[in-house]
C-alpha positions as CSV (number, residue, x, y, z in Angstrom):
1,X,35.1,-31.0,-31.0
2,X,36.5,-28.4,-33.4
3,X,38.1,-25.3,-31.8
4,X,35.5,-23.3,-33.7
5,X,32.5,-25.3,-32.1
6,X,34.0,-24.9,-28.5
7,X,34.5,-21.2,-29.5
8,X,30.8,-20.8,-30.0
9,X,29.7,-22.7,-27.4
10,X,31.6,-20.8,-24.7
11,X,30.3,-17.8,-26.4
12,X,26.9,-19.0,-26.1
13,X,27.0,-19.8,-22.4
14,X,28.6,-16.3,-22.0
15,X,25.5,-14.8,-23.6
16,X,23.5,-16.7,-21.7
17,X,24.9,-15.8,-18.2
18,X,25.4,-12.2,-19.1
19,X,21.6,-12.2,-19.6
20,X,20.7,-13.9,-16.9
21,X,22.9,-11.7,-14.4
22,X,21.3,-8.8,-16.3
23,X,17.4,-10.4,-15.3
24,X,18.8,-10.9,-12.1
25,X,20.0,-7.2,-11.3
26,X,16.6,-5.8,-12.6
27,X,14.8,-7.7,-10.5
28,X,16.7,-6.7,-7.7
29,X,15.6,-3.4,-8.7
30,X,12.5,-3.5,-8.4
31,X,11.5,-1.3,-4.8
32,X,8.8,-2.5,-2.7
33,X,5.2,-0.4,-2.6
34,X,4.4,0.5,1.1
35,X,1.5,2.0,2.3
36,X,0.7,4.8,5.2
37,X,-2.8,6.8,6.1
38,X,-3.9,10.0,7.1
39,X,-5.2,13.1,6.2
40,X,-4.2,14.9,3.4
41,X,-2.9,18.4,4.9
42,X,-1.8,19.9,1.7
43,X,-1.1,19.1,-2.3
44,X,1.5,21.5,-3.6
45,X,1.1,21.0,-7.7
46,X,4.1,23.2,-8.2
47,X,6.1,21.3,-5.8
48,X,5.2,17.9,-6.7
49,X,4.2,17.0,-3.4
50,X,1.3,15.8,-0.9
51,X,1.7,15.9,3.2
52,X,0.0,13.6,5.1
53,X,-0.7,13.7,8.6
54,X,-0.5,10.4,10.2
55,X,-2.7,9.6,12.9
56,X,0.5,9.9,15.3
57,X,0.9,13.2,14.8
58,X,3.6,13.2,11.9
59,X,3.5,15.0,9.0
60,X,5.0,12.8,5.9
61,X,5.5,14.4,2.4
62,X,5.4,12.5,-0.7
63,X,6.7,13.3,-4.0
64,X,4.1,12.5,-6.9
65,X,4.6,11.9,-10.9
66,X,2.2,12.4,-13.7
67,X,1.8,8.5,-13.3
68,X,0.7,8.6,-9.5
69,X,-3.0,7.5,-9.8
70,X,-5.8,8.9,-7.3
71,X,-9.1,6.8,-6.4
72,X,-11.7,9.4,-5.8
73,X,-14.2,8.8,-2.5
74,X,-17.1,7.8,-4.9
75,X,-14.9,5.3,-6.6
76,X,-13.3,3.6,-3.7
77,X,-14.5,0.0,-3.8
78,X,-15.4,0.4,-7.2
79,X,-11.7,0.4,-8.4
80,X,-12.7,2.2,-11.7
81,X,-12.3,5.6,-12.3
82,X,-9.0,7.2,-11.8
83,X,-7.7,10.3,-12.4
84,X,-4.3,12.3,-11.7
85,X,-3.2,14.0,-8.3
86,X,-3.5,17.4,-10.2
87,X,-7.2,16.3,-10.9
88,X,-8.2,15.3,-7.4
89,X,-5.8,18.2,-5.9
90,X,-8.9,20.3,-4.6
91,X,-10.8,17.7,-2.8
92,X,-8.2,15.4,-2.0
93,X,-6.6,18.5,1.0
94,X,-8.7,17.9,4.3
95,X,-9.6,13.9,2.8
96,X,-8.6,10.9,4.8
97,X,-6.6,8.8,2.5
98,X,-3.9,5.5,1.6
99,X,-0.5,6.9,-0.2
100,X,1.2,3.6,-2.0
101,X,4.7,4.8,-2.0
102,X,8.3,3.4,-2.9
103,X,11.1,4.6,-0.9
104,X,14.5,5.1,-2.9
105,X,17.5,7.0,-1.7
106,X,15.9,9.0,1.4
107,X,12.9,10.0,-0.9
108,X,9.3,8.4,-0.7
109,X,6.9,8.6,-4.0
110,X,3.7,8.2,-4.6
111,X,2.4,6.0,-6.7
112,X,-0.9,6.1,-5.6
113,X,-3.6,7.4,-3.5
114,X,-7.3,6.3,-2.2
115,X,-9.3,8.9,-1.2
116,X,-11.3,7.2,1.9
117,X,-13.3,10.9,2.2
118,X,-13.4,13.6,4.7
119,X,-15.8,11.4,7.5
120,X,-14.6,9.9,11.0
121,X,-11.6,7.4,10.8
122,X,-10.7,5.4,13.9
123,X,-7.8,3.5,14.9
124,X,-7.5,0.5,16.9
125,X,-4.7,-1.8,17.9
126,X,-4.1,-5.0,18.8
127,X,-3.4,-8.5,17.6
128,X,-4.8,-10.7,15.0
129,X,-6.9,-13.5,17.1
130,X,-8.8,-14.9,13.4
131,X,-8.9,-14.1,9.7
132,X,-12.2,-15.3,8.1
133,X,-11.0,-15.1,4.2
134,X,-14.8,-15.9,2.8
135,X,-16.6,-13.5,4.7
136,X,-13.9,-10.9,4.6
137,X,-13.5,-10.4,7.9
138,X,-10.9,-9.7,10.7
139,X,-11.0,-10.2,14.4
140,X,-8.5,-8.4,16.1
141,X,-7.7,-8.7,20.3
142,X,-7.7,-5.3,21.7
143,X,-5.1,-4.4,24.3
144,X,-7.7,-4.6,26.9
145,X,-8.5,-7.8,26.4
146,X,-11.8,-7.7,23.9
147,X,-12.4,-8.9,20.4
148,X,-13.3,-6.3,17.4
149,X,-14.2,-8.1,14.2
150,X,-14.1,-5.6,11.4
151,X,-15.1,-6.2,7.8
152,X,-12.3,-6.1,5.6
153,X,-13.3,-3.4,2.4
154,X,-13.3,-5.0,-1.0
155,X,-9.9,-2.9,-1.6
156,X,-8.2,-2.7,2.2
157,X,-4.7,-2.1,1.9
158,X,-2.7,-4.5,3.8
159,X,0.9,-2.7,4.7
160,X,3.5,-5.5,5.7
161,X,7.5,-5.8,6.3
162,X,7.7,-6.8,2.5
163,X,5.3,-4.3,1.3
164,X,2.0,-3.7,0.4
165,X,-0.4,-7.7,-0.3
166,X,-3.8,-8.2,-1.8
167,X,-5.8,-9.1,1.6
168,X,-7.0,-12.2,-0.2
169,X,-3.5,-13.2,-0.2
170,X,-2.3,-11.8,3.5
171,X,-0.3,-14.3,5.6
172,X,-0.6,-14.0,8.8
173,X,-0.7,-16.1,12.1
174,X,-2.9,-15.3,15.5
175,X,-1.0,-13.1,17.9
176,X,0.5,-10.6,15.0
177,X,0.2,-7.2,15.8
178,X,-1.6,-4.9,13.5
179,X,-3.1,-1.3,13.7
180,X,-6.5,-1.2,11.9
181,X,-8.1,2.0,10.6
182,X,-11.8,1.9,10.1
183,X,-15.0,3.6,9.7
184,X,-18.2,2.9,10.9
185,X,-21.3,2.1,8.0
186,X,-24.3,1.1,8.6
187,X,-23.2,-0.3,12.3
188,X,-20.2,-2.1,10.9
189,X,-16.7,-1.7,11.4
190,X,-14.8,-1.5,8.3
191,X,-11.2,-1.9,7.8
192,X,-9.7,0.5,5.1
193,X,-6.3,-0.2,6.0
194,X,-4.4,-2.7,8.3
195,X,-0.9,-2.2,9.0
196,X,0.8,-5.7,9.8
197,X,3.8,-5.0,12.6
């Protein structure tokens, strides 16, 4: 082998690894989307920000970008319309809804926002006891000892450890604990948002 071949062929497999470490890094990069409820308390479009009162008592702020999506309440389930946070700003203050956020160096930012409305949201915790995938439901062991099954919304947000799943995709095993936050429709418990402890 020439000195000229070997040349090129260590340059090659230089290229090659350079790349590859450079793949690497970015995916490293990448930040995890978590999720959180509450009520919106206030959207502060010179600020960039949105507070949300968690339903134990804490007030979390958010910082938003002109990319930060909002689901309004007509649209959730439907998944279609979108519009910005400075859109939705009026209605979204006094709305119960589900920030997606990444967390980076001590700051959290939305990247988006359901709007579950301004009706009753109630919270129940427990632990899974079954996950029906087809029917879309979840059964849930309540500290007391009873069962709740709720039905899982076409769009529930399902917050984990790793970040934010696709419920069709949520692994789980009985006896996890989770917090479910729900409304009642038309006598039926439905799950907006489960947060997997």
């Amino acid at each position: 082998m020439s000195l000229l071949v070997r040349r090129n062929t260590l340059m090659q497999i230089a290229v090659l690894l350079a790349v590859s470490i450079g793949a690497w890094n970015t995916a490293l990069a990448v930040e995890p989307v978590h999720a959180t409820t509450g009520v919106v308390q206030k959207v502060d479009t010179a600020a960039k920000t949105i507070a949300v009162k968690t339903a134990d008592g804490t007030v979390k702020v958010f910082k938003y970008t002109e990319r930060t999506t909002v689901e309004g309440v007509e649209d959730v389930g439907k998944g279609t319309k979108k519009g910005s946070v400075d859109t939705y700003h009026g209605t979204l203050e006094g709305s119960h809804a589900v920030v997606h956020y990444t967390e980076k160096g001590g700051e959290d930012t939305a990247v988006g926002v359901k709007d579950v409305g301004k009706g009753t949201v109630k919270v129940s915790d427990g632990t899974v006891d079954h996950v029906d995938k087809s029917a879309h439901t979840l059964t849930v062991k309540t500290k007391d000892g009873s069962k709740e099954t709720y039905a899982l919304s076409k769009d529930a947000t399902i917050d984990t450890s790793h970040g934010v799943v696709d419920s069709a995709k949520w692994t789980y095993k009985e006896g996890d604990k989770v917090t479910v936050h729900y409304t009642e429709e038309a006598g039926k418990k439905v799950a907006y948002f489960v947060h997997h402890l």
